[in-house]
ZADO-1210 file (C-alpha; in nm, 4 decimals, padded with zeros to 6 digits):
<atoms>
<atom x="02.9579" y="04.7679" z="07.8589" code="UNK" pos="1"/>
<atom x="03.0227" y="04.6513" z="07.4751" code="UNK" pos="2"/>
<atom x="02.8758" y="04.3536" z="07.3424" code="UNK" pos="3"/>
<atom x="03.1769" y="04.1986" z="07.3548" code="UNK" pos="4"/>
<atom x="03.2348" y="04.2241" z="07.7272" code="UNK" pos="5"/>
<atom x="02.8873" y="04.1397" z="07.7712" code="UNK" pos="6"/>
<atom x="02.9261" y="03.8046" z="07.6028" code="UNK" pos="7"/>
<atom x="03.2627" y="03.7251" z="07.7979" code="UNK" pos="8"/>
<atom x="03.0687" y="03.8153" z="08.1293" code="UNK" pos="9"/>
<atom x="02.8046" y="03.5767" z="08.0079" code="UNK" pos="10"/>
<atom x="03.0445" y="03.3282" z="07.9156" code="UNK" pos="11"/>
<atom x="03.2201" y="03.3066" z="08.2727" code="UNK" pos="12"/>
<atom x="02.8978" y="03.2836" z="08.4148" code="UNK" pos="13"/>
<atom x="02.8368" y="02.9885" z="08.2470" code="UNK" pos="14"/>
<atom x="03.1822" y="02.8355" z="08.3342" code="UNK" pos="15"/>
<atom x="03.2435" y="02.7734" z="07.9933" code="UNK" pos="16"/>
<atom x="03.5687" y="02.7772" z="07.7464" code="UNK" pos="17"/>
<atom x="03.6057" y="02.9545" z="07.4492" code="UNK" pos="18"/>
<atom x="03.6098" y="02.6390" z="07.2968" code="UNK" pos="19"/>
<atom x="03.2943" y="02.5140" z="07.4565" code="UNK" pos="20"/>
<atom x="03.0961" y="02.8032" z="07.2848" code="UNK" pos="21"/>
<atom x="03.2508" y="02.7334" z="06.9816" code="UNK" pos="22"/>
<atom x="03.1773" y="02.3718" z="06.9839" code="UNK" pos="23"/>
<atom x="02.8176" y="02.4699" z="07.0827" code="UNK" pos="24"/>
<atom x="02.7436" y="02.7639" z="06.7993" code="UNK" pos="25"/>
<atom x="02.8969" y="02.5511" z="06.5435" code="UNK" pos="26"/>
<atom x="03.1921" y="02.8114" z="06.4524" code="UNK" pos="27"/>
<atom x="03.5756" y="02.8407" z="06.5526" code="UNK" pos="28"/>
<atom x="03.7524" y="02.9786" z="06.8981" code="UNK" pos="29"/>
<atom x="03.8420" y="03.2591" z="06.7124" code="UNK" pos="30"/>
<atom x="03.5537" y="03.3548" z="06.5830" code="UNK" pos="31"/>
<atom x="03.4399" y="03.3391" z="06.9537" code="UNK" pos="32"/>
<atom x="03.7036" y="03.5493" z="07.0256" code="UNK" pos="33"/>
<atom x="03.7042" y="03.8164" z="06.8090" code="UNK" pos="34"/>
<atom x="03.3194" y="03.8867" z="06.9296" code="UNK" pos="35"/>
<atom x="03.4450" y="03.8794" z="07.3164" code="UNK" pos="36"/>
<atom x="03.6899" y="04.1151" z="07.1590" code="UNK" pos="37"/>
<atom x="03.5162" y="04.3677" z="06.9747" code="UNK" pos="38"/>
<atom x="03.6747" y="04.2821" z="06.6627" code="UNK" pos="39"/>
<atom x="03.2922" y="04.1398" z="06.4691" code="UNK" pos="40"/>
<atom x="02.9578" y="04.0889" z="06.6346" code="UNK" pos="41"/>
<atom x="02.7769" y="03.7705" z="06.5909" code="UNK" pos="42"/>
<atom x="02.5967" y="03.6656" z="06.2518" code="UNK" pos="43"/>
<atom x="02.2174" y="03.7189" z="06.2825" code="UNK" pos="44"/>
<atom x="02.1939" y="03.3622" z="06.2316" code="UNK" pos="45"/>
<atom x="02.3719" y="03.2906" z="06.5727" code="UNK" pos="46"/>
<atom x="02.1855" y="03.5706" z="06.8271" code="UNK" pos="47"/>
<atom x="01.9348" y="03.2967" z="06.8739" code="UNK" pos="48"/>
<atom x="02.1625" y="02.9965" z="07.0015" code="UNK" pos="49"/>
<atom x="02.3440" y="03.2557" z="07.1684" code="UNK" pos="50"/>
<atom x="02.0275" y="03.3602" z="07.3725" code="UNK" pos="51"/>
<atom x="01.9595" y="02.9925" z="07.4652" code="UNK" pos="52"/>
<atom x="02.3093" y="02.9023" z="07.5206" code="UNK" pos="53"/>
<atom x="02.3008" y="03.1962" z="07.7939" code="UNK" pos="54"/>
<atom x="01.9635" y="03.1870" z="07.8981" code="UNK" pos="55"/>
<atom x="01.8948" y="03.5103" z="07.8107" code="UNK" pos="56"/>
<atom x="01.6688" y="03.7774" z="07.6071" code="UNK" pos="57"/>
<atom x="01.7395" y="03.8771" z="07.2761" code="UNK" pos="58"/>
<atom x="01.7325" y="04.2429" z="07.4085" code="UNK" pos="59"/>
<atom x="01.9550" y="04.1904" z="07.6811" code="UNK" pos="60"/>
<atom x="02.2286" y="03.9983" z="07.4858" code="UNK" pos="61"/>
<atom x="02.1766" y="04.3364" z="07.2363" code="UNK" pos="62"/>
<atom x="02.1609" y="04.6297" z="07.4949" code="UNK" pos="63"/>
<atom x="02.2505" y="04.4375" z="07.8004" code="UNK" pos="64"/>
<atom x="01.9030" y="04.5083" z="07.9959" code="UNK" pos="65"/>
<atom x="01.6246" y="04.3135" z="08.0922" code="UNK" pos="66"/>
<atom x="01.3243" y="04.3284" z="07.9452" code="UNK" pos="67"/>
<atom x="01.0699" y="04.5266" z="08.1370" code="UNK" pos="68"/>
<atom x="00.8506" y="04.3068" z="08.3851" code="UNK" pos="69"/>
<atom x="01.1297" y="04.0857" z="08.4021" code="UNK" pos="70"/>
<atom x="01.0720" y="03.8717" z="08.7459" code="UNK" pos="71"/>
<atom x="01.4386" y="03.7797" z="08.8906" code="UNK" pos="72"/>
<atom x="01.4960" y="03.5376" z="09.1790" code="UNK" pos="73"/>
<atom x="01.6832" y="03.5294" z="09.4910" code="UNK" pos="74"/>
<atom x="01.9089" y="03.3136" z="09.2668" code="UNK" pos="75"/>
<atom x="01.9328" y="03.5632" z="08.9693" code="UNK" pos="76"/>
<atom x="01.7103" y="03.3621" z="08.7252" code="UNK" pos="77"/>
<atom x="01.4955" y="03.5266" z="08.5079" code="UNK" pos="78"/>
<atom x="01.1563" y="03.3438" z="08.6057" code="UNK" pos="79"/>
<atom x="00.9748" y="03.4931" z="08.2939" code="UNK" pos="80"/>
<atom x="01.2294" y="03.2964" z="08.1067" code="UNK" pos="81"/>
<atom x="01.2306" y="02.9848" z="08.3098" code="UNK" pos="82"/>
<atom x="00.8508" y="03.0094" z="08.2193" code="UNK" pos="83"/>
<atom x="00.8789" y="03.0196" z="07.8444" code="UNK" pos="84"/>
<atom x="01.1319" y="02.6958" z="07.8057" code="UNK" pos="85"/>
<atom x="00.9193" y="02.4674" z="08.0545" code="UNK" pos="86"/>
<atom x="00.6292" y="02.5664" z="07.7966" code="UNK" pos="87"/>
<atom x="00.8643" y="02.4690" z="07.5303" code="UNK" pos="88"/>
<atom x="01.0024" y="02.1757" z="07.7202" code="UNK" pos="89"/>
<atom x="00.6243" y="02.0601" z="07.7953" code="UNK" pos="90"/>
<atom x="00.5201" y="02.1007" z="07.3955" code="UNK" pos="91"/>
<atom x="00.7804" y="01.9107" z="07.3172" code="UNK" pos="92"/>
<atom x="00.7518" y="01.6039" z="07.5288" code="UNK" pos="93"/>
<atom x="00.3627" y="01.6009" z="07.4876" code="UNK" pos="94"/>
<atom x="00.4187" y="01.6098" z="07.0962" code="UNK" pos="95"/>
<atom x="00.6730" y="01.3529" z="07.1341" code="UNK" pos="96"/>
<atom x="00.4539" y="01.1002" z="07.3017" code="UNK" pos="97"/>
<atom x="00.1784" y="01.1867" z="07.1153" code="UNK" pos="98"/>
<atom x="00.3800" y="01.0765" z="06.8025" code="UNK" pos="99"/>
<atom x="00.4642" y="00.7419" z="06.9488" code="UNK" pos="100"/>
<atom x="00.1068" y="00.6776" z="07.0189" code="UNK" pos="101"/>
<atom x="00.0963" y="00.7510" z="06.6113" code="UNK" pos="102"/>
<atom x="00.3814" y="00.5374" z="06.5682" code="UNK" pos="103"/>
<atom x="00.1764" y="00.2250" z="06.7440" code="UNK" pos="104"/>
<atom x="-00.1961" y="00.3070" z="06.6180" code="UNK" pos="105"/>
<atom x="-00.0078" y="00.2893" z="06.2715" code="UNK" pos="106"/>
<atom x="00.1579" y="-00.0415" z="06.2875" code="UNK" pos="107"/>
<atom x="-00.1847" y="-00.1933" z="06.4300" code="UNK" pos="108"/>
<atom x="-00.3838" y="-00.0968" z="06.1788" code="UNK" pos="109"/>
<atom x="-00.1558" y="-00.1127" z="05.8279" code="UNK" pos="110"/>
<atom x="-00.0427" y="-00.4528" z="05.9099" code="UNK" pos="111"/>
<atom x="-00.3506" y="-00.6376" z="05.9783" code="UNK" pos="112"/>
<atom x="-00.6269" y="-00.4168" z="05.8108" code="UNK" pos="113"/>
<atom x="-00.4609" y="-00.2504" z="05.5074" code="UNK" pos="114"/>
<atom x="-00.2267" y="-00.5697" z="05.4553" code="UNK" pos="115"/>
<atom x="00.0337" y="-00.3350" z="05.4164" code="UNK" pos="116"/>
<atom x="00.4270" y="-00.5009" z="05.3706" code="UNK" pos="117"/>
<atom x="00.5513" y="-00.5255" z="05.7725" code="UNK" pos="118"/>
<atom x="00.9054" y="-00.4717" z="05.6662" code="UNK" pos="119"/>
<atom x="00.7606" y="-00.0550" z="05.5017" code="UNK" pos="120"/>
<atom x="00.4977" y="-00.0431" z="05.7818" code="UNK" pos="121"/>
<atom x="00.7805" y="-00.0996" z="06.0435" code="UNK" pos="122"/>
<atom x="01.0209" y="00.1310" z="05.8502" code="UNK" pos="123"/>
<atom x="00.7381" y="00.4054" z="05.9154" code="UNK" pos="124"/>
<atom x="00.6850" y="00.3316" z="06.2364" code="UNK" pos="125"/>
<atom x="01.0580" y="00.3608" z="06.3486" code="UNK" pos="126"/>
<atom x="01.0721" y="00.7146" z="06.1382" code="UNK" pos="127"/>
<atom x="00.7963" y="00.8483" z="06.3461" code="UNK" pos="128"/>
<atom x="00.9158" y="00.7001" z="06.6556" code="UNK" pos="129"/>
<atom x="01.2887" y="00.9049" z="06.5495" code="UNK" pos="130"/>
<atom x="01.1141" y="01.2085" z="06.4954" code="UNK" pos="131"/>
<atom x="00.9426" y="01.1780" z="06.8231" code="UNK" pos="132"/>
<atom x="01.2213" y="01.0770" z="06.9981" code="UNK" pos="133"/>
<atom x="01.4728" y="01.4330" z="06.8274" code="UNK" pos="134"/>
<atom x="01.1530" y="01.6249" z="06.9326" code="UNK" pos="135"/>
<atom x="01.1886" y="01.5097" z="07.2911" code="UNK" pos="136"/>
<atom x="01.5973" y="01.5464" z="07.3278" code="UNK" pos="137"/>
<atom x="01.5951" y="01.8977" z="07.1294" code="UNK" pos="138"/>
<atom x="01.2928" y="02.0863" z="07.3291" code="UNK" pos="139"/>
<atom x="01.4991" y="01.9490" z="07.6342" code="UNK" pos="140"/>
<atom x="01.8273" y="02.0052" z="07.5506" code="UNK" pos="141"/>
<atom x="01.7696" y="02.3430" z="07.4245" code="UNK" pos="142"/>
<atom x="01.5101" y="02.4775" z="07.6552" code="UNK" pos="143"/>
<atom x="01.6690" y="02.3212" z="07.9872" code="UNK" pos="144"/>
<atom x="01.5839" y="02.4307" z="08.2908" code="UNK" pos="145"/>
<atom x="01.8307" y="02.6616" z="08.4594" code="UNK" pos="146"/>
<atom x="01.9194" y="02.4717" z="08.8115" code="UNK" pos="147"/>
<atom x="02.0008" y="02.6965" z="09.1149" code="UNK" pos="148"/>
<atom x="02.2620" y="02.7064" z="09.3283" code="UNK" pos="149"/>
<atom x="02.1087" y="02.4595" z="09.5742" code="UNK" pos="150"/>
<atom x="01.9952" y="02.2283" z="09.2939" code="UNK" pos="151"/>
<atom x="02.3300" y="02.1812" z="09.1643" code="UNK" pos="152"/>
<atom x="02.4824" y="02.1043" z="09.4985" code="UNK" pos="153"/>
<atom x="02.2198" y="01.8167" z="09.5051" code="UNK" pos="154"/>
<atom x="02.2799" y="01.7008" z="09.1301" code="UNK" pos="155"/>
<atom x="02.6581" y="01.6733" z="09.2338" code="UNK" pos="156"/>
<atom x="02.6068" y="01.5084" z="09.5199" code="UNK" pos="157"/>
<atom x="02.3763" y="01.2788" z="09.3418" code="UNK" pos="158"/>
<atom x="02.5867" y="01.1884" z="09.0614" code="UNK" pos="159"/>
<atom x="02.8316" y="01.0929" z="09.2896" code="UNK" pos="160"/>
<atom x="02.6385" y="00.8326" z="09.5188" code="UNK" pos="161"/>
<atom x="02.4989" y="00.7534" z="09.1889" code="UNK" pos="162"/>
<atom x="02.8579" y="00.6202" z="09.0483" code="UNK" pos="163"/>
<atom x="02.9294" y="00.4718" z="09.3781" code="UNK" pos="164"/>
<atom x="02.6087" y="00.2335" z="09.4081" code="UNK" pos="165"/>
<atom x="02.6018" y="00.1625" z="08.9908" code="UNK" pos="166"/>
<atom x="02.9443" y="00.0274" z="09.0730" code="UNK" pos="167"/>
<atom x="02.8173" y="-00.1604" z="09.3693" code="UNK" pos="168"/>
<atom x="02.5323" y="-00.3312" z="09.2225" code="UNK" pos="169"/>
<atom x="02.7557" y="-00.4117" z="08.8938" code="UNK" pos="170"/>
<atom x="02.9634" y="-00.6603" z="09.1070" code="UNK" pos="171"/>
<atom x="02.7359" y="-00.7908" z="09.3632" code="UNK" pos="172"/>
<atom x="02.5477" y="-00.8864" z="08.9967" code="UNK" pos="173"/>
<atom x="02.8491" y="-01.0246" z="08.8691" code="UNK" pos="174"/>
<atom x="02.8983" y="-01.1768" z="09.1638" code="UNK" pos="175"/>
<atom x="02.5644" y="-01.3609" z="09.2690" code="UNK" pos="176"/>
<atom x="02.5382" y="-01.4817" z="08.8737" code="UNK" pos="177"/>
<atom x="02.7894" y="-01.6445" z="08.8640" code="UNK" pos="178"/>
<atom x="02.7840" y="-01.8301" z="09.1642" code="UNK" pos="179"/>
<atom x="02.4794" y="-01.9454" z="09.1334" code="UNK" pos="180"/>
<atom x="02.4543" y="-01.9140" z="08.7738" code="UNK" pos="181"/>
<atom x="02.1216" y="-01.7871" z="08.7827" code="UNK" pos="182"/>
<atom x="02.0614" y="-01.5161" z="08.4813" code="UNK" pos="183"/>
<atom x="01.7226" y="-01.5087" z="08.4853" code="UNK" pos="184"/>
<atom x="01.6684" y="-01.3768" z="08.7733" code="UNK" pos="185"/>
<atom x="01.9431" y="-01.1718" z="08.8924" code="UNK" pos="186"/>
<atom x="01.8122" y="-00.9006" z="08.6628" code="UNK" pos="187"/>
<atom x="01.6401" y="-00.8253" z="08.9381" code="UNK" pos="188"/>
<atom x="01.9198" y="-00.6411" z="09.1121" code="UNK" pos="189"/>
<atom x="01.9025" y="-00.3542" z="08.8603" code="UNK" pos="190"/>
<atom x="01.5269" y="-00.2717" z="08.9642" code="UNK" pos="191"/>
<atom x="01.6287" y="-00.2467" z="09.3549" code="UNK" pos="192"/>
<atom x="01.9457" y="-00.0003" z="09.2264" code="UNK" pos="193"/>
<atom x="01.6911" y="00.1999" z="09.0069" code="UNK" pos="194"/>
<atom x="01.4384" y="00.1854" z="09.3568" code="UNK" pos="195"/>
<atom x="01.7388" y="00.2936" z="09.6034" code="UNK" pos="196"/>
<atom x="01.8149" y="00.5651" z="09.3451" code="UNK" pos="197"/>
<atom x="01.4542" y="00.7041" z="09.3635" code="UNK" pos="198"/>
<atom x="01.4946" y="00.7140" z="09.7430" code="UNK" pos="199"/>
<atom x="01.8444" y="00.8726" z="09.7448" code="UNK" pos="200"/>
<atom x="01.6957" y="01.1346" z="09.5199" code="UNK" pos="201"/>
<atom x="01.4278" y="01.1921" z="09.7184" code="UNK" pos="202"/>
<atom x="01.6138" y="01.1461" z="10.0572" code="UNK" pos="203"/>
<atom x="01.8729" y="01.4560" z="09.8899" code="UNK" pos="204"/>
<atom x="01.5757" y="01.6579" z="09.7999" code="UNK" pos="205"/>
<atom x="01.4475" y="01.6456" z="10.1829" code="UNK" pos="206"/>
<atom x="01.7429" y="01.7091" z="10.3432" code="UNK" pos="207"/>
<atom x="01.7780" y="02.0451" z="10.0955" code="UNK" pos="208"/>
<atom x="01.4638" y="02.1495" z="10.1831" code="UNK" pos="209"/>
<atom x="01.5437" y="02.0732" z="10.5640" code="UNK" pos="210"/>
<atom x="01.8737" y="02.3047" z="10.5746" code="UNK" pos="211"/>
<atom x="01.6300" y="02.5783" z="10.4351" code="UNK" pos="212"/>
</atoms>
């Protein structure tokens, strides 16, 4: 199998467009094309966000085999793989908070023990907290975990009782506030949708593990 063909396969794996890649890599449909093609091969500057865009080895986007010791589930995920982005995932979201504690310890001590100006002390603060906050999105954007078969039955079906109960709660809300004109409180609703969407989660997650 050519490289090409390799990265079509992988492609229609994915469900994705040739548009979708392109959006993704940062480089037109046909230049997408002409790789699923055989016509050029992917700048070396691109094999990397391929690999994560695929979830797959440098070596076996390159020769098209696995990497030896490679551990494959029943679902055909590479667990070795899986392993390496939760350890990126994890380093990313422990750095992240760890730069928001920065981000507070800094304010508390510039402002009342260095007299520092609160409007530049601030301005700091809200860089670090930015940097901690791309950290977080990027480690778990690029190094998400790849969801089985089962788990994306669930995340459907979740979405969609989701939408269905947001909905609901967004005009009982509407609803009781105005009639009884009572702001302050009706707030409240939105922490009983956020606690009946930890239970349907959970609820979802049971009754997977059930038909199992």
């Amino acid at each position: 199998m050519t490289l090409g063909e390799r990265l079509m396969n992988l492609r229609k794996e994915k469900h994705l467009s040739q548009e979708e890649v392109a959006d993704r890599l940062n480089v037109t449909r046909q230049t997408v094309s002409k790789w699923e093609l055989d016509q050029s091969t992917p700048d070396f500057d691109k094999i990397v966000p391929l690999c994560n865009l695929y979830e797959i080895s440098s070596e076996e986007l390159i020769t098209g085999n696995k990497p030896e010791g490679t551990i494959v589930s029943e679902d055909g995920i590479d667990k070795e793989h899986e392993k390496f982005k939760k350890e990126k995932r994890t380093k990313g979201l422990v750095n992240g908070i760890f730069l928001y504690f920065v981000s507070i310890v800094w304010v508390m001590i510039t402002i009342p023990v260095l007299n520092m100006n609160p409007v530049l002390a601030s301005s700091m603060m809200l860089l670090i907290m930015g940097v901690a906050t791309c950290m977080i999105v990027y480690t778990q954007i690029m190094y998400k975990k790849t969801k089985t078969k089962k788990e994306e039955k669930e995340s459907k079906l979740y979405k969609q009782l989701e939408d269905i109960i947001a909905i609901f709660t967004l005009i009982v809300y509407f609803v009781v506030s105005f009639a009884t004109m009572a702001w302050y409180i009706t707030w409240v609703l939105w922490l009983v949708y956020a606690l009946v969407m930890a239970i349907v989660k959970l609820l979802i997650s049971l009754r997977g593990d059930k038909n199992d």
